[in-house]
VONU-881751 format. One line per 3 residues: number of its first residue (from 1); for each residue x, y, z of C-alpha. Coordinates in nm, 2 decimals. Layout:
N
NUM	X/Y/Z; ...
//
This chain:
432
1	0.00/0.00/0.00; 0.16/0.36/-0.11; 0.18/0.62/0.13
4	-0.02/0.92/0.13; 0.12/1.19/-0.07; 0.12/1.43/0.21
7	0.42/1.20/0.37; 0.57/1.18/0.06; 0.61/1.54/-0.02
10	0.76/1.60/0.31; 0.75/1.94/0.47; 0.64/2.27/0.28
13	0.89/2.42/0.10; 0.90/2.73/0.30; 0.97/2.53/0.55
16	1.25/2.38/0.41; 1.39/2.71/0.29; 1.33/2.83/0.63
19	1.52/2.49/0.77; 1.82/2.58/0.53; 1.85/2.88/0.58
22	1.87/2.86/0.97; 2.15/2.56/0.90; 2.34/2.78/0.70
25	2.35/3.07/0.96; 2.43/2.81/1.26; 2.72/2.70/1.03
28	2.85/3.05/0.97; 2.85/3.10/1.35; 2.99/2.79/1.41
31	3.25/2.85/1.17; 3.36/3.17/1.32; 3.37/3.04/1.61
34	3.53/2.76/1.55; 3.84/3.01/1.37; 3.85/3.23/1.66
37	3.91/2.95/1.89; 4.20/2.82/1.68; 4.37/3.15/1.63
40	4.34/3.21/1.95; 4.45/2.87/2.02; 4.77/2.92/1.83
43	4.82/3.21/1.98; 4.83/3.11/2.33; 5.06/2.83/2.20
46	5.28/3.05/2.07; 5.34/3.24/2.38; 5.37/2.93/2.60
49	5.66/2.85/2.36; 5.81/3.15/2.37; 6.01/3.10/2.70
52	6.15/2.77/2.58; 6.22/2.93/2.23; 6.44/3.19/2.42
55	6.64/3.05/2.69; 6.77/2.83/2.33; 6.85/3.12/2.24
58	7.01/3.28/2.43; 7.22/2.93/2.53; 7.32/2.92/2.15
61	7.43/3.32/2.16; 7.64/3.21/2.49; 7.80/2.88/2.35
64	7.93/3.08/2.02; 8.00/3.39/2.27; 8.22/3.12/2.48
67	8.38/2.95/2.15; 8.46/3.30/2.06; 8.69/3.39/2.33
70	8.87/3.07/2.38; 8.96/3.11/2.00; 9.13/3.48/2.09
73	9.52/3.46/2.03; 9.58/3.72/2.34; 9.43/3.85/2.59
76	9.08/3.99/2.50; 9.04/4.42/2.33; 8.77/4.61/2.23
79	8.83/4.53/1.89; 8.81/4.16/1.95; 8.49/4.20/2.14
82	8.36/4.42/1.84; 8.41/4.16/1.58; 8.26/3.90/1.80
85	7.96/4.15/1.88; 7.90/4.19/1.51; 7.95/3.85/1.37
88	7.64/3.73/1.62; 7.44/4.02/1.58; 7.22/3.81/1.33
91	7.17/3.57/1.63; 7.04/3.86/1.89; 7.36/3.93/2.04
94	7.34/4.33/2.11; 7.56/4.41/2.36; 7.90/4.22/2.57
97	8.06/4.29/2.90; 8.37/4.14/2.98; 8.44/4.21/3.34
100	8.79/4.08/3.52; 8.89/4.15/3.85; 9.19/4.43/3.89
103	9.14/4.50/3.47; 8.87/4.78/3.35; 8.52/4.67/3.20
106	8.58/4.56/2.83; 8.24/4.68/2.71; 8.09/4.68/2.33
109	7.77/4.74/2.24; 7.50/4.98/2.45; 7.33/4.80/2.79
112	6.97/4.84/2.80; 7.02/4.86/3.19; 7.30/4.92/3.45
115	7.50/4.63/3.57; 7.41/4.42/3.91; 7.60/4.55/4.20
118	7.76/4.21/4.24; 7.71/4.03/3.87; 7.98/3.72/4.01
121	7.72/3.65/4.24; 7.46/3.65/4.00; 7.64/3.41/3.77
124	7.73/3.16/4.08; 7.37/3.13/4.13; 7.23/3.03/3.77
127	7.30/3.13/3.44; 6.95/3.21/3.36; 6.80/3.47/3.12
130	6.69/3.78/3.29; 6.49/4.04/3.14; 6.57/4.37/3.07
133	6.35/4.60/2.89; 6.30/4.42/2.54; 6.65/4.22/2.57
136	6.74/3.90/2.79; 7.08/3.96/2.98; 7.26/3.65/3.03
139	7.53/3.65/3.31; 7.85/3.37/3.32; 8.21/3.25/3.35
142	8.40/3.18/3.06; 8.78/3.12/3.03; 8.99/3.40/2.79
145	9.33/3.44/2.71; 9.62/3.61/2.90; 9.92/3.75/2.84
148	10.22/3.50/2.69; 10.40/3.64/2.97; 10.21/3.48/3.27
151	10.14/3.17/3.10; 10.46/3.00/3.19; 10.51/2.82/2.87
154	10.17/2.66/2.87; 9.94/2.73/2.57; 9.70/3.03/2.58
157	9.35/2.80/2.53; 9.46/2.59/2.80; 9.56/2.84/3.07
160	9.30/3.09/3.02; 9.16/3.29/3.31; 8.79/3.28/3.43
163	8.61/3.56/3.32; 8.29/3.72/3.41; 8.07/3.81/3.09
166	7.79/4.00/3.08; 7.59/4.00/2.73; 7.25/4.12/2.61
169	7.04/3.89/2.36; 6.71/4.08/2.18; 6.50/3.80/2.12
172	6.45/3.75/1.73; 6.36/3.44/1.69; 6.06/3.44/1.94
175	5.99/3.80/1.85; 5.92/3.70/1.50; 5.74/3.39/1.60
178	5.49/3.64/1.81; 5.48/3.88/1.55; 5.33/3.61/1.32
181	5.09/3.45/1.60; 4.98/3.83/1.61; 4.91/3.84/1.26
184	4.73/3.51/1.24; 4.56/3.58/1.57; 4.41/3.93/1.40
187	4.36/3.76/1.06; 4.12/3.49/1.24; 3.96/3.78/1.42
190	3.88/3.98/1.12; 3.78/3.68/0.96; 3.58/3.58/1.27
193	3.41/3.89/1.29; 3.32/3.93/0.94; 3.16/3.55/0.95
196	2.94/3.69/1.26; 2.86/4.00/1.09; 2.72/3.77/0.80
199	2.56/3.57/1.00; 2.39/3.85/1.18; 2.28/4.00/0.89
202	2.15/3.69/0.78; 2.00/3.67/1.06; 1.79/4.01/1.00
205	1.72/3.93/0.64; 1.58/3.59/0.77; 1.37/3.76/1.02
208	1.26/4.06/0.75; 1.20/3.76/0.49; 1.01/3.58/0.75
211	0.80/3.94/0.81; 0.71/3.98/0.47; 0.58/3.58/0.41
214	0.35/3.62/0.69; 0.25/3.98/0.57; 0.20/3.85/0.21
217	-0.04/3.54/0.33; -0.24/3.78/0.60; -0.30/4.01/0.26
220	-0.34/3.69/0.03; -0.64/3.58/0.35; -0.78/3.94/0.34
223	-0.82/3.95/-0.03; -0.98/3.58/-0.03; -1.18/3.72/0.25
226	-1.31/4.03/0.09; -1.40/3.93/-0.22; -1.63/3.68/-0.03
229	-1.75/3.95/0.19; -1.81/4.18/-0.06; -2.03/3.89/-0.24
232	-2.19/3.84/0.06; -2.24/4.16/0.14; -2.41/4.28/-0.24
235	-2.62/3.96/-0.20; -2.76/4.03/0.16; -2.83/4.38/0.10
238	-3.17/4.37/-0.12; -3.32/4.11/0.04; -3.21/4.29/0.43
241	-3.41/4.60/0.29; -3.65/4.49/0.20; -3.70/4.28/0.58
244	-3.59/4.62/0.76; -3.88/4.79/0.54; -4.15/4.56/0.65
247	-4.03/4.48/0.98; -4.08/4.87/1.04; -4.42/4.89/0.88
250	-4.49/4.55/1.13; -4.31/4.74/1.42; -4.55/5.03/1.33
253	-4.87/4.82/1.29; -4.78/4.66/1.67; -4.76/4.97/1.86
256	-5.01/4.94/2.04; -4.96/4.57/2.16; -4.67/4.64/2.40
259	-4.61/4.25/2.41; -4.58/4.20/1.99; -4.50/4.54/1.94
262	-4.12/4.48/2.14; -4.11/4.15/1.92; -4.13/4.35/1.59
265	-3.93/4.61/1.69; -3.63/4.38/1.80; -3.64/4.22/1.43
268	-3.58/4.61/1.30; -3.28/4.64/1.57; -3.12/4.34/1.43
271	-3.22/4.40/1.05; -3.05/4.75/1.12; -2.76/4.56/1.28
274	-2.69/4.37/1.06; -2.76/4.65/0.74; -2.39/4.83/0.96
277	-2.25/4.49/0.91; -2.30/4.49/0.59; -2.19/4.87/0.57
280	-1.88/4.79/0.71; -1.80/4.47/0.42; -1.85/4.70/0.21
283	-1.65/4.96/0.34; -1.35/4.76/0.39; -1.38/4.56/0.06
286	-1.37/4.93/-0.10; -1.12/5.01/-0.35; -1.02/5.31/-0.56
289	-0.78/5.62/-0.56; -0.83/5.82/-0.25; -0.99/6.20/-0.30
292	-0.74/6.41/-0.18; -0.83/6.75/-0.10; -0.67/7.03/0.16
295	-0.84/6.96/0.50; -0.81/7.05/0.81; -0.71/6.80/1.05
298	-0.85/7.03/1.37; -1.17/7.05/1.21; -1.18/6.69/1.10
301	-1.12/6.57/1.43; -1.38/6.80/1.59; -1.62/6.63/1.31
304	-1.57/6.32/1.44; -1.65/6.41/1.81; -1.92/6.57/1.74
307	-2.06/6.25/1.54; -2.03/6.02/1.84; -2.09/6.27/2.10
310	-2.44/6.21/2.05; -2.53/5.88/2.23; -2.30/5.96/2.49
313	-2.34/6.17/2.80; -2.19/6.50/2.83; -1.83/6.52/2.94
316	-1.69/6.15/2.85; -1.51/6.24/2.55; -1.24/6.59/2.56
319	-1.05/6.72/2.27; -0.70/6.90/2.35; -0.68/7.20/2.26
322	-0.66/7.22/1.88; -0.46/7.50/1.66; -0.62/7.53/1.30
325	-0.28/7.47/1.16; -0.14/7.46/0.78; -0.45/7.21/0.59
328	-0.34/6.86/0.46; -0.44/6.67/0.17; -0.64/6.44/0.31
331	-0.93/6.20/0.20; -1.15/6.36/0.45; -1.47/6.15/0.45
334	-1.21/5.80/0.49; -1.02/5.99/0.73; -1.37/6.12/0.92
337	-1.44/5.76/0.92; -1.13/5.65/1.11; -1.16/5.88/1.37
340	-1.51/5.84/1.46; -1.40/5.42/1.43; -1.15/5.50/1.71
343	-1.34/5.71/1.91; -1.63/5.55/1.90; -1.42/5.19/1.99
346	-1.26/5.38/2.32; -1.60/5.54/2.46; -1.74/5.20/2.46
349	-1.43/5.04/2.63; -1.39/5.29/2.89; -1.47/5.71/2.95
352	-1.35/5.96/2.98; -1.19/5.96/2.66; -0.91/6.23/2.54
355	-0.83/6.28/2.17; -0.59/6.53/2.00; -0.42/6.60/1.69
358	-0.08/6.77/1.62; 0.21/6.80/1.42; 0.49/6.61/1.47
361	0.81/6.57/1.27; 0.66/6.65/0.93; 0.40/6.44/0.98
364	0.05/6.45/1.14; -0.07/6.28/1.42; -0.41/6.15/1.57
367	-0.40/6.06/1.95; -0.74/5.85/2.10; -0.66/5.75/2.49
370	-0.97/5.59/2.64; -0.97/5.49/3.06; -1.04/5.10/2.98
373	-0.81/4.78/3.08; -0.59/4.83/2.76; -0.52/4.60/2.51
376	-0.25/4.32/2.62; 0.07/4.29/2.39; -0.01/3.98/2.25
379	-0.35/4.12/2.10; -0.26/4.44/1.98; -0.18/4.32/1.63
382	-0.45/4.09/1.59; -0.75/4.36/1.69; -0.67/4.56/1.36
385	-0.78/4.20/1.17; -1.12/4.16/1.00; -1.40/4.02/1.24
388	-1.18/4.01/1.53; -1.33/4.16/1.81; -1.38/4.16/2.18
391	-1.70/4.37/2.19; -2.05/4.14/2.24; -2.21/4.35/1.91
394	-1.93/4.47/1.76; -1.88/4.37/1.41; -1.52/4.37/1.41
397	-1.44/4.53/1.12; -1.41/4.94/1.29; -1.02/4.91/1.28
400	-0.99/4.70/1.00; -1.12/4.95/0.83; -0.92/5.22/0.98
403	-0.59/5.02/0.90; -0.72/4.97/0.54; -0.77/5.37/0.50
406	-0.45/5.49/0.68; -0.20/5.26/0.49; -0.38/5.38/0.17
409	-0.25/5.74/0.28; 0.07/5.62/0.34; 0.05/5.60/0.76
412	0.07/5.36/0.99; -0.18/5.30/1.33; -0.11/5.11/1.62
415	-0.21/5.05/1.95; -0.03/5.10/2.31; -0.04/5.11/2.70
418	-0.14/5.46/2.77; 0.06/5.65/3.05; -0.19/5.59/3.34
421	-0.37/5.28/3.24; -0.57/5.26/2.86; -0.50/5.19/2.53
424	-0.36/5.50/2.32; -0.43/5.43/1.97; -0.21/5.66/1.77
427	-0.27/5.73/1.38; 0.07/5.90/1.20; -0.01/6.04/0.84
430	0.28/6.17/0.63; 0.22/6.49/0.44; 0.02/6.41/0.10
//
């Protein structure tokens, strides 16, 4: 028996896209990761070797330093010391002390530092590298020649005196070695750093990709869902007028019978009802270039009080103080519309209400503050969806609409906790 095709197909493809996608910006992380961690590995290594990669130094620069003094046909000069100096100046050597009891310094080459007050006790200790500034000093005993005179017939090499020496190494080798763990240490950071910059700018056109797919289907569900409510809508109307009509004339006929009469005119209150609900389809299935004409936004808003100020007792709605201000080009029936939405949404969630309208930034915006619970975070997107509504008769479709009429203008509305308690819708409009 053949498996259904659903498990055959496997997941959606934007799910697989999206699976790849997050793969291939783990792997970039990973990556970078992964290459920091080494260079830094390296690095660390490098340093740790260092020490070992010195004191070898320095032991070679003394062992040729030693060799070079027992080859000396007399007794040590300046000029000797100087061709030693320079023939292991490739190997670090930068500077040579010879220091012999009852004789003056023999010194070539510039110290980095002064001399120990008592170097022969230094060099009976250890004959470890010590550092001084950027160089290693190395302090020992080494045998050089002496005059022919006090050697008694016996050869030079084999009757030399112990001398203290005193030399300065500059560490090239591991100086070189660190120079290049630097290098390799910044090369895996840049390359680090510009693997988690990609991957973090995947990451935001993931998430902006992401935004627009579910954008794209919540406009591909509205347009499925107008068309059907605009069908709906065209084929309820007739047939609702003409029940309204004779639900009236009914209403009208039954006045007198208090009992029937309240029947009839509860059929006219939802035949009227449901003649706003089919109002509102229309309204939010409507299409067409917007009627732009100058406007003023004061007097708009003042409109739009005064058109829901009338089932509502005096002193639940205020409007700020309004300045008549430059007009706009605005469609000002749509925009009429979605300010008597709002304020008629916040007088019925909670009074007093508070509305005002100013310019801000180049652009002009609508403030509507009601005194009601709010709206918590998780709904405020979904309330501006068609049908969705928390109101026992409300149709749903008030800031649907509104959305529908301010993004045609090129705004944006939205909905937040208002200082105090509330929800503050706020509608921003550029300039037309």
């Amino acid at each position: 028996m053949s498996a259904p095709a659903s498990s055959r197909s496997g997941p959606p493809p934007r799910l697989r896209g999206a699976a790849a996608r997050l793969v291939a910006l783990l792997g970039a992380a990973l990556l970078g990761g992964a290459l920091l961690v080494t260079a830094w590995a390296s690095y660390a290594s490098v340093r740790a070797a260092s020490s070992t990669l010195l004191r070898g130094q320095a032991s070679a620069v003394q062992q040729a330093v030693r060799a070079h003094l027992l080859e000396l046909e007399g007794p040590p000069s300046e000029a000797a010391l100087q061709a030693i100096l320079e023939d292991e100046t490739p190997a670090g050597l930068r500077a040579l002390v010879l220091l012999d009891r009852g004789h003056a310094p023999l010194r070539v080459g510039q110290l980095r530092g002064p001399l120990l007050p008592d170097p022969a006790r230094v060099a009976a200790l250890a004959e470890e590298p010590v550092r001084v500034g950027d160089r290693v000093r190395l302090t020992f005993r080494a045998r050089v020649p002496v005059e022919e005179a006090a050697l008694g017939g016996r050869n030079a090499r084999e009757r030399g005196r112990p001398t203290l020496v005193v030399l300065e190494v500059e560490p090239v080798q591991a100086e070189a070695l660190r120079r290049a763990a630097v290098r390799t240490l910044a090369i895996g950071a840049v390359a680090a750093a510009a693997l988690f910059a990609g991957a973090l700018l995947l990451l935001r056109w993931l998430l902006r990709q992401a935004e627009l797919e579910r954008q794209l289907e919540r406009e591909r569900r509205l347009a499925g869902l107008g068309e059907m409510s605009a069908v709906l809508a065209h084929e309820i109307k007739n047939p609702l007028a003409s029940l309204k009509g004779n639900a009236q004339l009914l209403a009208h006929a039954l006045a007198d019978s208090e009992r029937h009469g309240a029947k009839a005119r509860r059929v006219v209150d939802e035949a009227v009802r449901l003649e706003r609900l089919t109002g509102s389809l229309l309204e939010y299935v409507r299409t067409g270039e917007l009627h732009r004409e100058p406007a003023s936004p004061a007097e708009l808003l003042q409109e739009a009080a005064e058109a829901v100020r009338t089932g509502s007792a005096p002193g639940q709605l205020a409007l700020a103080p309004q300045e008549s201000g430059a007009p706009w080009l605005l469609d000002k029936e749509r925009i009429r519309q979605v300010l008597v939405n709002l304020l008629d949404n916040a007088l019925a969630t909670g009074a007093p209400v508070r509305a005002s309208v100013r310019e801000e930034a180049g652009q002009l915006r609508f403030d509507v503050q009601d005194a009601g619970p709010g709206v918590p975070p998780s709904e405020r997107e979904r309330i501006f969806e068609p049908f969705h509504t928390t109101r026992t008769r409300g149709t749903g479709l008030g800031l649907a609409v509104a959305r529908r009429v301010v993004e045609q203008h090129g705004g944006s509305i939205r909905v937040q906790e208002a200082p105090g308690g509330g929800a503050l819708f706020t509608v921003v409009l550029p300039r037309g």
